[in-house]
C-alpha positions as CSV (number, residue, x, y, z in Angstrom):
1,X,210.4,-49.9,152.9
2,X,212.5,-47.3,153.3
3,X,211.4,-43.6,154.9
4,X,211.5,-41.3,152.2
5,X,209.3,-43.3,149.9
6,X,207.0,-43.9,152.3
7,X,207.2,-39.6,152.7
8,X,207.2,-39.4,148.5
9,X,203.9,-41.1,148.7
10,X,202.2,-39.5,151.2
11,X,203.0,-36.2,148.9
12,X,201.9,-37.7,146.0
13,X,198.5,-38.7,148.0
14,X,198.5,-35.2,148.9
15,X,198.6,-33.7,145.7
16,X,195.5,-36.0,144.7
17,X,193.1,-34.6,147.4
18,X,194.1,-31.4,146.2
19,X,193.3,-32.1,143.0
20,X,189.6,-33.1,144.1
21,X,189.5,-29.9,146.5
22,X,190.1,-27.7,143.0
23,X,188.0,-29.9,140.9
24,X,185.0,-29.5,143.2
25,X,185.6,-25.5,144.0
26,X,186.1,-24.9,140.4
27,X,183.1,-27.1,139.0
28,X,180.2,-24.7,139.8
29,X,181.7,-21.6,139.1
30,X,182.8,-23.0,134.9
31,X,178.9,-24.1,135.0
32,X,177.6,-20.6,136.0
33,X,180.2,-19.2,133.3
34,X,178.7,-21.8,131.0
35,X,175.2,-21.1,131.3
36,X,175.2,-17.7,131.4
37,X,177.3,-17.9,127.8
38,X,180.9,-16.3,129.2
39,X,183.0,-19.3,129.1
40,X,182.9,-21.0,125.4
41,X,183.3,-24.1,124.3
42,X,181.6,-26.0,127.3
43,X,184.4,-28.2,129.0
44,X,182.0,-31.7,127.6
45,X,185.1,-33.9,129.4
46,X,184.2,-32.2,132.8
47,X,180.7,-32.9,132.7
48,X,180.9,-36.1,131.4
49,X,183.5,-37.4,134.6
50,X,181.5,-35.4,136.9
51,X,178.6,-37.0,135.8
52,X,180.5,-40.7,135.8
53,X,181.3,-39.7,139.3
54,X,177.9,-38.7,140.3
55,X,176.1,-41.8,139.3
56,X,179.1,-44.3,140.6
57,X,178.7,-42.4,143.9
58,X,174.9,-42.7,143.8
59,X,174.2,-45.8,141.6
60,X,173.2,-49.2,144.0
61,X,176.0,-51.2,142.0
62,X,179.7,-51.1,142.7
63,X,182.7,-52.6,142.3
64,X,182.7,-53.7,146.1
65,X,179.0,-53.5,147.7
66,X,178.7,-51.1,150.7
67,X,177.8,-53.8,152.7
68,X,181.1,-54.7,153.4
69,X,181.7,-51.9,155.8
70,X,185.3,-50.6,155.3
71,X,186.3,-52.2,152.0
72,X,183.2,-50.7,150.3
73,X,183.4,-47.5,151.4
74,X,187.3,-47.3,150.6
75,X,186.1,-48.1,147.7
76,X,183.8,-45.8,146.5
77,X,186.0,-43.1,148.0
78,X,189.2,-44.7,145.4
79,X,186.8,-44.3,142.7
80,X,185.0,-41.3,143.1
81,X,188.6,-39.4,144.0
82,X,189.8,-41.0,141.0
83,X,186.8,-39.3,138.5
84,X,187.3,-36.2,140.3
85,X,190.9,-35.8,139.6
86,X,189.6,-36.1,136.0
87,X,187.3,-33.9,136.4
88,X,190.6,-31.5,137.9
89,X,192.8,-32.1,134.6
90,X,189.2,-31.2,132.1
91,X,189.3,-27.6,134.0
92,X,193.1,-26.8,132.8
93,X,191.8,-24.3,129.8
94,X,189.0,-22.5,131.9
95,X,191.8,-22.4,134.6
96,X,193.4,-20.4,132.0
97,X,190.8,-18.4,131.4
98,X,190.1,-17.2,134.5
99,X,193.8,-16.3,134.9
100,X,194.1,-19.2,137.8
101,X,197.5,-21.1,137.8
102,X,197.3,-24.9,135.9
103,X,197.7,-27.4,137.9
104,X,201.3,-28.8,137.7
105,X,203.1,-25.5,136.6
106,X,205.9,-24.7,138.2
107,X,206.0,-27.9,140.5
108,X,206.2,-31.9,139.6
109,X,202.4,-31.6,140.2
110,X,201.6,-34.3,137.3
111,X,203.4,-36.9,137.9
112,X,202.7,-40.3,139.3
């Protein structure tokens, strides 16, 4: 394997837990907006991977039980990280809204 892949996906891991950081900072501020009626049409894709990653997180099933020490919890933390950076790419028009920068403007911030 050579160096500067192994330093190209270290990046690209990166840019994922900065995805979740923004999805979870951003999530209860666009719900206060949506309750209190300033931010229209409610962002229904947010909620709904929020909510997928709410009861994977919390829900006594998973792919790989808990009970395997490591391996579970890797893999509830995959998962979870995962929903959240769905949750990160449902925010982009309130992003807008609120007059934050998109995520992946101005860098190669969406790709894979």
């Amino acid at each position: 394997m050579k160096p500067w892949n192994i330093v190209g996906r270290l990046r690209r891991r990166s840019r994922v837990l900065g995805q979740i950081a923004r999805a979870l900072k951003l999530f209860v501020p666009m719900c206060r907006d949506v309750v209190k009626g300033r931010y229209r049409p409610p962002p229904w894709a947010a909620f709904g991977w929020m909510l997928a990653a709410l009861a994977y997180l919390i829900s006594p099933l998973d792919l790989i039980p808990d009970w395997l020490l490591l391996i579970g919890v890797v893999d509830d933390f995959v998962i979870v990280g995962w929903l959240l950076t769905r949750v990160d790419r449902s925010l982009d028009a309130y992003r807008t809204w609120r007059g934050l920068p998109v995520a992946g403007e101005g860098d190669d911030e969406g790709q894979f």
